[in-house]
MARTI-47552 format. One record per residue (C-alpha): residue number from 1; residue in one letter; x, y, z. Coordinates in nm, 2 decimals. Layout:
# MARTI-47552
   seq   type       xx       yy       zz
   NUM      a        X        Y        Z
...
This chain:
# MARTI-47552
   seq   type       xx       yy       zz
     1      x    -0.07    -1.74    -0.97
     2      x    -0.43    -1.71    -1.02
     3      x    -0.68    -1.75    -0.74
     4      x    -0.92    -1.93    -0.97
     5      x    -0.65    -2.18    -1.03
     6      x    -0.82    -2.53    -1.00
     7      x    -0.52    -2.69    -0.79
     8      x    -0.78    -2.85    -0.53
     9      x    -0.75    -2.82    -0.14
    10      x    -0.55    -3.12    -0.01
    11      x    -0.72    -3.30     0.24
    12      x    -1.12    -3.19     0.16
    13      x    -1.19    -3.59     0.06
    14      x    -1.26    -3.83     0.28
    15      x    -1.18    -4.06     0.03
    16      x    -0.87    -4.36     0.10
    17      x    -0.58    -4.28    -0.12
    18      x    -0.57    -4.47    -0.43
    19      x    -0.35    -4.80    -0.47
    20      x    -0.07    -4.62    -0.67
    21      x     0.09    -4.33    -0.52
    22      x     0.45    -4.21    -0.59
    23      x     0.63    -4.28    -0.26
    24      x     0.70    -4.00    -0.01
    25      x     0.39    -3.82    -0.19
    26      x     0.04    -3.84    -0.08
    27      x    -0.26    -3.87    -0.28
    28      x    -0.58    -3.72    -0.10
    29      x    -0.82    -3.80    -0.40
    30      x    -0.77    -4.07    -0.72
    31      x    -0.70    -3.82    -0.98
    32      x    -0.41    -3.58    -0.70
    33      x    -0.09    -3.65    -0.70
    34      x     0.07    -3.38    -0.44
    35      x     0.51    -3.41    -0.43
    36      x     0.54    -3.09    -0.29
    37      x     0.87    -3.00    -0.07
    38      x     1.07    -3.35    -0.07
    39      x     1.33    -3.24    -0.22
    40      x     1.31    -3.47    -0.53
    41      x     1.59    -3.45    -0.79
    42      x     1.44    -3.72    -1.01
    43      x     1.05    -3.76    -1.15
    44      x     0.85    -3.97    -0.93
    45      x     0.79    -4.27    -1.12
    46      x     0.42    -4.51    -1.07
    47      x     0.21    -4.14    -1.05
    48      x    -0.14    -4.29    -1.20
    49      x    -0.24    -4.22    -1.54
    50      x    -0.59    -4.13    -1.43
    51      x    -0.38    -3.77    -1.22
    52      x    -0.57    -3.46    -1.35
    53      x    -0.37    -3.26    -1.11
    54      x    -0.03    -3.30    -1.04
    55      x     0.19    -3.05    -0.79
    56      x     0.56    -3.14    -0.81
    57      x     0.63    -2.77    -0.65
    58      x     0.91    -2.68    -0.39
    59      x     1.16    -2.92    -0.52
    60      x     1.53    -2.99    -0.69
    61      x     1.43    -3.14    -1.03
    62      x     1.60    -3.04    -1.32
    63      x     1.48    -3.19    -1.60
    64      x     1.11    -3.38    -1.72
    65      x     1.16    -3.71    -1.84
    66      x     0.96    -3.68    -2.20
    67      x     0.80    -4.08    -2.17
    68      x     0.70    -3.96    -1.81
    69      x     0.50    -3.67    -1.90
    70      x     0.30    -3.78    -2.17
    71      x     0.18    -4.08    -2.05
    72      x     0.01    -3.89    -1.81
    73      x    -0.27    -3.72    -2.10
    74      x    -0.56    -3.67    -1.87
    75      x    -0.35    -3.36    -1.65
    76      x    -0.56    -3.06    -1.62
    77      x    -0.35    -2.90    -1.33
    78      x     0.08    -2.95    -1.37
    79      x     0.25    -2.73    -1.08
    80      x     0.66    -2.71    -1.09
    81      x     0.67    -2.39    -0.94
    82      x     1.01    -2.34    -0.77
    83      x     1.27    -2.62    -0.90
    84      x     1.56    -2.60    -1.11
    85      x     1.40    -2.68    -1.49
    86      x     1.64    -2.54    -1.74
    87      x     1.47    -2.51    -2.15
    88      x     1.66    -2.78    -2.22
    89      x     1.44    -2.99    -1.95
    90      x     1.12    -2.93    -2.04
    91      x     1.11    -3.12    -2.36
    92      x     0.81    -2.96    -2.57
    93      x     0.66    -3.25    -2.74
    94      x     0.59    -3.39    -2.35
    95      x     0.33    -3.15    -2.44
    96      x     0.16    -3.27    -2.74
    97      x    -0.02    -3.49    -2.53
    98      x    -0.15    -3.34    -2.24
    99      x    -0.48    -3.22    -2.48
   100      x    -0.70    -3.14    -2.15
   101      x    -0.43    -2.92    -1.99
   102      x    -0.57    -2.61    -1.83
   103      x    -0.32    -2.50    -1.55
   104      x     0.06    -2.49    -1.55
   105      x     0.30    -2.34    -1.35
   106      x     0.66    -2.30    -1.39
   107      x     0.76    -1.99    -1.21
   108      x     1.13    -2.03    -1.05
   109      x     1.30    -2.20    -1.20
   110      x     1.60    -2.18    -1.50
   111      x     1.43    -2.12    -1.83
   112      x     1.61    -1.90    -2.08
   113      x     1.35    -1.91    -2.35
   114      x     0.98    -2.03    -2.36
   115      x     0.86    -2.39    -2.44
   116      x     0.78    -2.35    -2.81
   117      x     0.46    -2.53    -2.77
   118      x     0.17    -2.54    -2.51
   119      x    -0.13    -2.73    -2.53
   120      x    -0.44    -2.51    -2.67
   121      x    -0.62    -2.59    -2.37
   122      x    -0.44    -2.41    -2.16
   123      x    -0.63    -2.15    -1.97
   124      x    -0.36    -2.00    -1.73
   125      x     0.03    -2.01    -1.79
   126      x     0.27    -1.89    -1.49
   127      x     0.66    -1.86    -1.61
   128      x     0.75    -1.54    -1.38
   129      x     1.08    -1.51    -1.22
   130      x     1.29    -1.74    -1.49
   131      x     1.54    -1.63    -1.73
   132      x     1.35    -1.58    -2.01
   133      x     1.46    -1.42    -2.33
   134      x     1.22    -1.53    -2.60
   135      x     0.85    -1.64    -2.65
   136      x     0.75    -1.80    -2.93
   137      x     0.43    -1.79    -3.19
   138      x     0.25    -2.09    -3.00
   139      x     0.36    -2.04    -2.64
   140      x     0.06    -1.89    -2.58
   141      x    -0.12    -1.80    -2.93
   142      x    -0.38    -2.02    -3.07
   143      x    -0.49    -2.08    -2.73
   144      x    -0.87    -1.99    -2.72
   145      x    -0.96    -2.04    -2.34
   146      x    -0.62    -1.86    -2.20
   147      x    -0.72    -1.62    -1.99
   148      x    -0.37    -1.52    -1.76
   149      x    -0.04    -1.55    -1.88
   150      x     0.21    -1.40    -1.58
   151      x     0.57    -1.32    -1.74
   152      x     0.73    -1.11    -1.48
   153      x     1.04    -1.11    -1.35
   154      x     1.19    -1.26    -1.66
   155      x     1.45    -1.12    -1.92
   156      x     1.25    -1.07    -2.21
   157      x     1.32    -0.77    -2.48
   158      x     1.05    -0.65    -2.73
   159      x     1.32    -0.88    -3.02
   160      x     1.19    -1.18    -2.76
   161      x     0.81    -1.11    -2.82
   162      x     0.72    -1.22    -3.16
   163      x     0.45    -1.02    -3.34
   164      x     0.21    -1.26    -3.31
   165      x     0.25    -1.40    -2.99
   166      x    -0.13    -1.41    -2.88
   167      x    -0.29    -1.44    -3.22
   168      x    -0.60    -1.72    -3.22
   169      x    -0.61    -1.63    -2.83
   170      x    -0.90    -1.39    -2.78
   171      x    -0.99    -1.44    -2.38
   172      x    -0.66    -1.33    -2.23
   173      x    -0.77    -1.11    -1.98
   174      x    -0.45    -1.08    -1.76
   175      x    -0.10    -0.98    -1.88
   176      x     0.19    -0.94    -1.69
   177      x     0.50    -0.84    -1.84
   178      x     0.66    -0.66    -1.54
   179      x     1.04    -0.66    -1.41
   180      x     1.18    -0.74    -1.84
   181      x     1.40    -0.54    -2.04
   182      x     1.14    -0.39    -2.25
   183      x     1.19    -0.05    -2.41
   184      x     0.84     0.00    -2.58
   185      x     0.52    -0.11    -2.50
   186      x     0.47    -0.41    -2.72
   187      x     0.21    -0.39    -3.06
   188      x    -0.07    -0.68    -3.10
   189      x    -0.14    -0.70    -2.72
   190      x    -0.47    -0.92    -2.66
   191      x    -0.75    -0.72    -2.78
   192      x    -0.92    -0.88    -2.47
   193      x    -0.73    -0.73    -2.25
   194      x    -0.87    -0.63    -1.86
   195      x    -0.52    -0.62    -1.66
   196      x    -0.20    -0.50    -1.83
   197      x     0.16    -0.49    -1.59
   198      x     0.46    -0.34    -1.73
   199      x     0.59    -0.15    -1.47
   200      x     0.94    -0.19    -1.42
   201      x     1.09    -0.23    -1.76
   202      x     1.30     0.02    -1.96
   203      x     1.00     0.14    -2.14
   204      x     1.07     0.47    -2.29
   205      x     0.76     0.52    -2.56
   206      x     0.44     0.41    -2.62
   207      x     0.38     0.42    -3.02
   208      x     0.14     0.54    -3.14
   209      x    -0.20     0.27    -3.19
   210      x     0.03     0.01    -2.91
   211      x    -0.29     0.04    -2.69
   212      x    -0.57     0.15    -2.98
   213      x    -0.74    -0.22    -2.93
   214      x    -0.77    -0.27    -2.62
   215      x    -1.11    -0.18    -2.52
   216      x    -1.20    -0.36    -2.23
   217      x    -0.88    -0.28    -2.04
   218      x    -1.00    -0.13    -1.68
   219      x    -0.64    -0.14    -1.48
   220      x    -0.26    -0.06    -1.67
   221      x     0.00    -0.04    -1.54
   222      x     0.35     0.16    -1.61
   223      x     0.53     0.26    -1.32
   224      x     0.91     0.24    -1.26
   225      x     0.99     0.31    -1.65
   226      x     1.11     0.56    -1.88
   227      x     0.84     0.77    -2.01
   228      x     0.88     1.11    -2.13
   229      x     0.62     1.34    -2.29
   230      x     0.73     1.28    -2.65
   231      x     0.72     0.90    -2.57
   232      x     0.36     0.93    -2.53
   233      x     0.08     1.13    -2.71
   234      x    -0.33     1.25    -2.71
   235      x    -0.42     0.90    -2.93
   236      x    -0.20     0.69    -2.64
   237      x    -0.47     0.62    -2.41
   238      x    -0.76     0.75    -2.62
   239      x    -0.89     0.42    -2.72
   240      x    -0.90     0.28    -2.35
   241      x    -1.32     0.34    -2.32
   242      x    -1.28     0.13    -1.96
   243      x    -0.99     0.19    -1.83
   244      x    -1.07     0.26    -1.44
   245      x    -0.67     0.24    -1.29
   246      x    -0.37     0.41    -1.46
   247      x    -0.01     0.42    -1.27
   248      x     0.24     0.63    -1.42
   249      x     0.41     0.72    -1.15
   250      x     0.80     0.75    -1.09
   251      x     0.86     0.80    -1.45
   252      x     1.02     1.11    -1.62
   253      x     0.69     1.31    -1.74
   254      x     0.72     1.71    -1.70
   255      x     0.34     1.73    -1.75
   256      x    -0.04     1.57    -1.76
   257      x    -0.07     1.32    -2.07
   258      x    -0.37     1.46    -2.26
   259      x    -0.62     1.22    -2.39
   260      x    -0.70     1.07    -2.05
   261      x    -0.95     0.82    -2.05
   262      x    -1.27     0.94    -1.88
   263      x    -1.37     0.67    -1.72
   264      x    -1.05     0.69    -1.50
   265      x    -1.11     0.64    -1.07
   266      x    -0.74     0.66    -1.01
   267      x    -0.48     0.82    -1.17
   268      x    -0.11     0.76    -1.02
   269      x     0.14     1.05    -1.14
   270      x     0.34     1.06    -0.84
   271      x     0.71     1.07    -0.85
   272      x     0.78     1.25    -1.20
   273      x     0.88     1.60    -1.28
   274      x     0.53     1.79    -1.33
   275      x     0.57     2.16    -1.29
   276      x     0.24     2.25    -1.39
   277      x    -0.11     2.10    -1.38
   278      x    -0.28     2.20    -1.75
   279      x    -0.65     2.20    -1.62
   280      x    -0.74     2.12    -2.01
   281      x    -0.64     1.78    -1.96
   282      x    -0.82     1.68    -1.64
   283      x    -1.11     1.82    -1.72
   284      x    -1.33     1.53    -1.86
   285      x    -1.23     1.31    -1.59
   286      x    -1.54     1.40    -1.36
   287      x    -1.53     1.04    -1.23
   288      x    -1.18     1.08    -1.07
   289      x    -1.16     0.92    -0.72
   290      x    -0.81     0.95    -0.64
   291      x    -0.57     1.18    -0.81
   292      x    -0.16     1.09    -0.69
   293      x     0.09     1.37    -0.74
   294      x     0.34     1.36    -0.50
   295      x     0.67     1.37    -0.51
   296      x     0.68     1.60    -0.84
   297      x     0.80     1.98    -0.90
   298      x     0.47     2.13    -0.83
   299      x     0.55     2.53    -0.72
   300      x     0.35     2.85    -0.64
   301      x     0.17     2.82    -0.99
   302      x     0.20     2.46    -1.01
   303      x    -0.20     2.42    -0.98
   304      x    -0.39     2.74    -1.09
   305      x    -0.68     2.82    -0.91
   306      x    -0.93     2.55    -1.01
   307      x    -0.74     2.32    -1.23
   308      x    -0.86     2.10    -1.05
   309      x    -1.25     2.22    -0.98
   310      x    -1.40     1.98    -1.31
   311      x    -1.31     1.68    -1.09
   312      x    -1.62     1.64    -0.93
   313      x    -1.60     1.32    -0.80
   314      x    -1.23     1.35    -0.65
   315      x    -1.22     1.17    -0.27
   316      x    -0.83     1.20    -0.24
   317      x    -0.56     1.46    -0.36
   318      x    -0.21     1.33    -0.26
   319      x     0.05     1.64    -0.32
   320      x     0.32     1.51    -0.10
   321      x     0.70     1.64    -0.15
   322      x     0.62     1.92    -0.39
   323      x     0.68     2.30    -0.36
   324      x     0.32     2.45    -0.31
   325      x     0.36     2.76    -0.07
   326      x    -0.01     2.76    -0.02
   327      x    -0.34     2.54    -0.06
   328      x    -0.47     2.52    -0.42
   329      x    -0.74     2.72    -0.43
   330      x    -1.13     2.62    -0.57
   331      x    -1.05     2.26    -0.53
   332      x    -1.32     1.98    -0.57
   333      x    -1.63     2.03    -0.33
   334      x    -1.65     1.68    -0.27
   335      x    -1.30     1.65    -0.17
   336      x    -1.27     1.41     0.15
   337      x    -0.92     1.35     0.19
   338      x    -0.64     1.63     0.12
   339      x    -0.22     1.49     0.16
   340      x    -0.01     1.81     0.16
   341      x     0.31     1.72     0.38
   342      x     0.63     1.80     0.32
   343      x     0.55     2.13     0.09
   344      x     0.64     2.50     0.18
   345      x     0.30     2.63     0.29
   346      x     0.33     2.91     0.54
   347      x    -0.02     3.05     0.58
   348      x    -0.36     2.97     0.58
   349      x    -0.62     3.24     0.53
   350      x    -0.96     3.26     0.64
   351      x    -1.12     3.10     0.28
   352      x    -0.83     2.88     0.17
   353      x    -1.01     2.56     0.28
   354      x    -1.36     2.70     0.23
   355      x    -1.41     2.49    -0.11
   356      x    -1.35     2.15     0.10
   357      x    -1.65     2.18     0.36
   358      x    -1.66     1.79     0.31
   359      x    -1.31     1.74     0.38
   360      x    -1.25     1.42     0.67
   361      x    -0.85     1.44     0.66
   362      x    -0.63     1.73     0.61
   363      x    -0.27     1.67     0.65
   364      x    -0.04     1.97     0.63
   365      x     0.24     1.83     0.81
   366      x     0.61     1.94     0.77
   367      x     0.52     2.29     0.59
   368      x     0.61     2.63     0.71
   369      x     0.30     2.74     0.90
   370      x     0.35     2.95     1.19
   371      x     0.08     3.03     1.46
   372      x     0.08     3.44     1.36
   373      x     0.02     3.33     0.98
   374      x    -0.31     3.05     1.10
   375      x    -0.64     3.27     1.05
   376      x    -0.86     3.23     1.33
   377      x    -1.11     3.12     1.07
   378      x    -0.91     2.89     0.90
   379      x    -1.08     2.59     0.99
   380      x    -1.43     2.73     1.04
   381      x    -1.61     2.55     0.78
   382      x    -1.46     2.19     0.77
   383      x    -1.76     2.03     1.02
   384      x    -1.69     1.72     0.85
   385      x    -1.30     1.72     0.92
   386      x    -1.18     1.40     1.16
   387      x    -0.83     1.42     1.12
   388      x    -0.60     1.66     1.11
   389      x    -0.22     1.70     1.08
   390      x    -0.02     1.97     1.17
   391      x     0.30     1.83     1.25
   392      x     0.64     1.89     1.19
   393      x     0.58     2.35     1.15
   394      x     0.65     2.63     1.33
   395      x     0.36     2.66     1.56
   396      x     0.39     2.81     1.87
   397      x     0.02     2.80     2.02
   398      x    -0.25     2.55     1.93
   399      x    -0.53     2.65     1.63
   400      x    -0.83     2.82     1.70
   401      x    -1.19     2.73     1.60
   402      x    -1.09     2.34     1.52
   403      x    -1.39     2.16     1.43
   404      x    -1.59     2.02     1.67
   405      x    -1.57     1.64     1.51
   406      x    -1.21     1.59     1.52
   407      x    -1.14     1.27     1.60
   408      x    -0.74     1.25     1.53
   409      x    -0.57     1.56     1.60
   410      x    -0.14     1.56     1.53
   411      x     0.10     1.84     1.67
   412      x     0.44     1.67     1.72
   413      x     0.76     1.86     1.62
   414      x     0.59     2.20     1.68
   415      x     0.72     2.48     1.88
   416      x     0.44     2.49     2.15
   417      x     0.55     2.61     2.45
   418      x     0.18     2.65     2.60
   419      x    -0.15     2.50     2.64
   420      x    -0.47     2.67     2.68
   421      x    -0.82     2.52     2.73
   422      x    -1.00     2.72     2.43
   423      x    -0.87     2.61     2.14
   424      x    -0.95     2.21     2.29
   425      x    -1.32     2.33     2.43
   426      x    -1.59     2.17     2.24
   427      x    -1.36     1.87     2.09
   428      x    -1.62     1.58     2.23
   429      x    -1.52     1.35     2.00
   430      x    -1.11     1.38     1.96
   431      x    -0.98     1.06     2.06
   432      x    -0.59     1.11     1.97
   433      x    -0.37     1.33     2.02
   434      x     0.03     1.40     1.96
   435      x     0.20     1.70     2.13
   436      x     0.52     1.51     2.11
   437      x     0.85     1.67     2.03
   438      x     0.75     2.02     2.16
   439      x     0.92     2.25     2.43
   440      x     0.56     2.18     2.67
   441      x     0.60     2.20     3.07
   442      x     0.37     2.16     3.31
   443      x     0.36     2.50     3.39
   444      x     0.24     2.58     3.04
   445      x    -0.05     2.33     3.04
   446      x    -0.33     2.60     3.18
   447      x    -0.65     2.44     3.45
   448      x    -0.89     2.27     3.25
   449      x    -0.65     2.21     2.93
   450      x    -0.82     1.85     2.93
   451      x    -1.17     1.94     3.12
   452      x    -1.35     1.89     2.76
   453      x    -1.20     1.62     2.60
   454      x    -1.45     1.34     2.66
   455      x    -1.35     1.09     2.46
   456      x    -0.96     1.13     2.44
   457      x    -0.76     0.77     2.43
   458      x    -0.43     0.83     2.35
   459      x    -0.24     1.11     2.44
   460      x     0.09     1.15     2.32
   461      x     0.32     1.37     2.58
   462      x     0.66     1.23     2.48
   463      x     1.01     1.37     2.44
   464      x     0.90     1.72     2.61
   465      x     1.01     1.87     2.92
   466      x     0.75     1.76     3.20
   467      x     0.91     1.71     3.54
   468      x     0.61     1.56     3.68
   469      x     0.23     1.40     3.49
   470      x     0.04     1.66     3.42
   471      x    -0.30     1.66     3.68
   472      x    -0.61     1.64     3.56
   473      x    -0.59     1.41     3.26
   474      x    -0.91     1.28     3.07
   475      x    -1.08     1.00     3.26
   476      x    -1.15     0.82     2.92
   477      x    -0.76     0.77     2.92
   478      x    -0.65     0.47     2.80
   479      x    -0.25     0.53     2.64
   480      x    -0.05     0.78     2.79
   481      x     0.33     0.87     2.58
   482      x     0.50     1.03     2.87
   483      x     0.91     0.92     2.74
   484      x     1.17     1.16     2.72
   485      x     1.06     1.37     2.90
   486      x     1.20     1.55     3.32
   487      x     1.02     1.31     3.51
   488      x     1.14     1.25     3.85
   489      x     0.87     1.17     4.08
   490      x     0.54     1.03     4.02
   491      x     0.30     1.09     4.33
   492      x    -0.02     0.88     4.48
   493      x    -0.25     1.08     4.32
   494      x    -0.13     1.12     3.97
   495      x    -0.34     0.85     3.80
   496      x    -0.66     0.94     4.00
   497      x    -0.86     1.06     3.71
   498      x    -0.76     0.82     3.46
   499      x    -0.91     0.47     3.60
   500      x    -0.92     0.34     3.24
   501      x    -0.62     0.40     3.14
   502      x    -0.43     0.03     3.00
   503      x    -0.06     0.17     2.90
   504      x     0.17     0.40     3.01
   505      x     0.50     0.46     2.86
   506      x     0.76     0.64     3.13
   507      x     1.11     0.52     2.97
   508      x     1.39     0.74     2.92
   509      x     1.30     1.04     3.21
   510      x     1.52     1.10     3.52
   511      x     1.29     0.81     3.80
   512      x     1.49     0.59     4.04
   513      x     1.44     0.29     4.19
   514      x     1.19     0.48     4.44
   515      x     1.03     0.75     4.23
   516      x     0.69     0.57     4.18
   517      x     0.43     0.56     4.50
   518      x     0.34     0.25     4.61
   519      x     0.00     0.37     4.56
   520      x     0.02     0.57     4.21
   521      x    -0.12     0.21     4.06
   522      x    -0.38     0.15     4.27
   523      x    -0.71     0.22     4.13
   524      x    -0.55     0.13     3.76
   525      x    -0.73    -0.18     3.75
   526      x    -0.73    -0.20     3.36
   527      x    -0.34    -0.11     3.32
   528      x    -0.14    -0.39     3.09
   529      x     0.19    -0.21     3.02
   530      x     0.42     0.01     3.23
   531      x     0.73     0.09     3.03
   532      x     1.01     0.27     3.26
   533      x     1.36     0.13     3.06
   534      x     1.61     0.33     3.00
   535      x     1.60     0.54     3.33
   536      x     1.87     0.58     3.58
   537      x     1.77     0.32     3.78
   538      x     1.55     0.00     3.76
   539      x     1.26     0.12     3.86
   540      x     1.00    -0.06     4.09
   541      x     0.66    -0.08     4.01
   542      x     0.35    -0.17     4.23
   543      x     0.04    -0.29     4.03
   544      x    -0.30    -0.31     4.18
   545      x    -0.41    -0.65     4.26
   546      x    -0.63    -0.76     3.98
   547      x    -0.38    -0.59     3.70
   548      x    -0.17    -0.86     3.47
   549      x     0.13    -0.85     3.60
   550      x     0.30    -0.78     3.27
   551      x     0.53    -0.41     3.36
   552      x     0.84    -0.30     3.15
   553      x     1.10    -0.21     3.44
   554      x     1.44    -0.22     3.39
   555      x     1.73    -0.01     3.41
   556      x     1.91     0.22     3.17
């Protein structure tokens, strides 16, 4: 349902209800009549003749009575969203006299085929999630001023759409058709076209000249189909001189369409079966914003080295779930954001990432890196990088040279075993960071691991194998993971550097009723959450004074 729909806002009049008002309903202004939610089963009878807007939504009726609805000739707005309205209770010559209607709205209920007739006022028609099969010539053609017609969720087959279903309506502007049984995108679509949704069909081709009027179309969208190569070709989207937004994802494409619109921003390919990036077809598309391909069969020469270069304007590559062993090389220099989880890379050389200097997020989490196969350069030229992801490799020993900007910084599920200061000195600005899920003692965490990081939040230590806090934590602390791990004592002094610090998580370690000093609290006078459940033993817990009393303490 559109935004712009001219339902007005109950209650903005100061006005006394008029004389005549359906009872049970209220009516806020002289020309409202709102019967929302009362569960009516019959049409309110006395509802003014003067009503331009009408809501009857949220209840149990089944049927319009015919010498009800047309009495009423001055309804703009009609709203029966949500009943039980079967075809054979929505009589269509009710309609042939509501001449000034602009707004109806039958979604939910039980129509099996589309009233044969709507008035040609009509500027927005809402019959998603029904049961309908068939639409008819004057449903919605001849209708000048429609701008939205929403058909999803519905049971219609290209035999239900007759040829010239929109003819004489030249403003429609949104179309969705989403959630049918189509198998083809439909011929004589609105030339007027700005938002097409057919995702979720059965859709299988698009033939040839479906989409050749459509010229001001700027989003379409056909995910959750069947398309193949041979159902589409380099005249499908030719024509589409605006189009800005194209999802074709989880379909069955083993390649690029050609003929890409250049005027594209986004272009959604994720979740098909592309083996190869042909850089032919991507190369007009300098305006490219964001470019989705994950979740295809991408391998070692999946993406030739610069494919991908003639996007100039390219802000995010998302190559999630595909079989790259290394990072595409000669990639967009104005690349900001680069998704590779979840792919088999197992090195990265000095210049691999030397075409991104403007990168701001690298994820590279769930690959096959290894610390011996991480050059010592790697990261040298990323001064713009502020997150990073590195989780879920083989990593035994943190990076070296990490850009000084870093603001998020992920190594959970590694291998580390260690932690030395270097590879953290210089990160002024980090202000998260996840070592969770690693084999890290206390032992292994060298003096002055934490000396340099100024601005660190939220530290993430969980599900280790600490036996005490580590000493010397960042006084900017203000969340500290420390579950799963050894713990079994936590002394006087072990909060002393960390006076900001709001939440500490300590469930699931090996403390006792005992195991926290009376005193470990005391200067924690900003601390909101102490979680120790699921130790041995309910554990007690002494907040400082002036703290909310508001700790997580309870047994296993």
């Amino acid at each position: 349902m559109e935004d712009d729909a001219s339902f007005p806002h109950l209650g903005e009049s100061s006005q006394p209800p008029p004389r005549a008002c359906p009872p049970r309903c209220s009516c806020p202004r002289p020309d409202t009549v709102d019967c929302d939610g009362l569960d009516l089963q019959v049409f309110p009878d006395n509802i003014t003749r003067a009503a331009q807007h009408l809501s009857l939504q949220n209840n149990q009726l089944q049927e319009l009575p015919y010498n009800e609805l047309s009495r009423l000739s001055g309804l703009r707005t009609l709203n029966l969203h949500n009943n039980l309205i079967s075809s054979e209770g929505l009589p269509d010559e009710a309609f042939e006299s509501l001449t000034q209607l602009q707004h109806i709205y039958v979604a939910h209920n039980k129509l099996s085929v589309a009233p044969q007739f709507l008035p040609r006022s009509l500027r927005v028609a809402d019959l998603a999630a029904n049961e309908v099969t068939e639409i008819f010539p004057l449903t919605f053609g001849e209708k000048p001023a429609l701008r939205s017609v929403y058909l999803h969720n519905n049971q219609l087959s290209n035999a239900g759409l007759p040829p010239d279903a929109f003819r004489g309506s030249e403003a429609v502007a949104t179309l969705s058709l989403s959630s049918n049984q189509l198998s083809y995108v439909p011929p004589s679509l609105p030339p007027s076209l700005e938002r097409l949704h057919l995702q979720n069909n059965l859709i299988s081709k698009v033939p040839r000249g479906a989409l050749s009027r459509q010229t001001h179309l700027r989003e379409l969208y056909l995910q959750h189909n069947q398309l193949t190569d041979s159902g589409l070709d380099a005249t499908t989207f030719s024509k589409l001189h605006r189009l800005e937004y194209l999802d074709l994802s989880h379909n069955q494409l083993a390649a690029v369409p050609a003929g890409l619109p250049r005027t594209l921003a986004v272009l959604h390919l994720g979740r098909n079966r592309i083996r190869w990036v042909e850089a032919a077809r991507l190369g007009g598309l300098r305006g490219l914003r964001y470019l989705l391909l994950q979740h295809n069969q991408l391998g070692a020469t999946g993406l030739p080295a610069g494919a991908l270069r003639p996007l100039r304007g390219l802000h995010t590559l998302h190559l999630y779930g595909n079989r790259l062993d290394r990072v595409p090389q000669a990639l967009p220099r104005r690349l900001r954001a680069l998704v590779l989880p979840h792919n088999r890379v197992a090195a990265l050389g000095a210049r691999d990432l030397a075409s991104t200097p403007r990168l701001a997020e690298l994820n590279l989490a769930y690959n096959c890196l290894a610390s011996a196969r991480v050059h010592l350069r790697a990261f040298r030229r990323l001064r713009a990088l502020r997150s990073l992801d590195l989780a879920g490799n083989q990593l035994t020993q943190l990076p070296s040279g990490l850009p000084a900007g870093l603001h998020t910084l992920r190594l959970e599920r590694n291998q580390l075993r260690v932690l030395e200061p270097e590879p953290l000195a210089g990160l002024h600005q980090l202000q998260e960071l996840s070592l969770a899920h690693n084999r890290l003692r206390v032992g292994g965490i060298g003096p002055g691991t934490w000396h340099e990081l100024q601005a660190l939040q939220v530290l993430d230590l969980s599900h280790n194998e600490l036996s005490f806090v580590p000493p010397d934590l960042p006084e900017a602390l203000e969340e500290l993971h420390l579950q799963g791990n050894r713990i079994g004592h936590v002394g006087p002094e072990a909060f002393l550097s960390t006076p900001r610090l709001r939440a500490l998580f300590l469930r699931a370690n090996r403390l006792h009723m005992t195991s926290i000093a009376p005193e470990a609290f005391l200067g924690l006078l900003h601390l909101r959450v102490v979680d120790t459940t699921g130790n041995p033993e309910p554990v007690l817990v002494h907040l400082p004074p002036t703290a909310p009393r508001q700790p997580r303490a309870a047994g296993p």
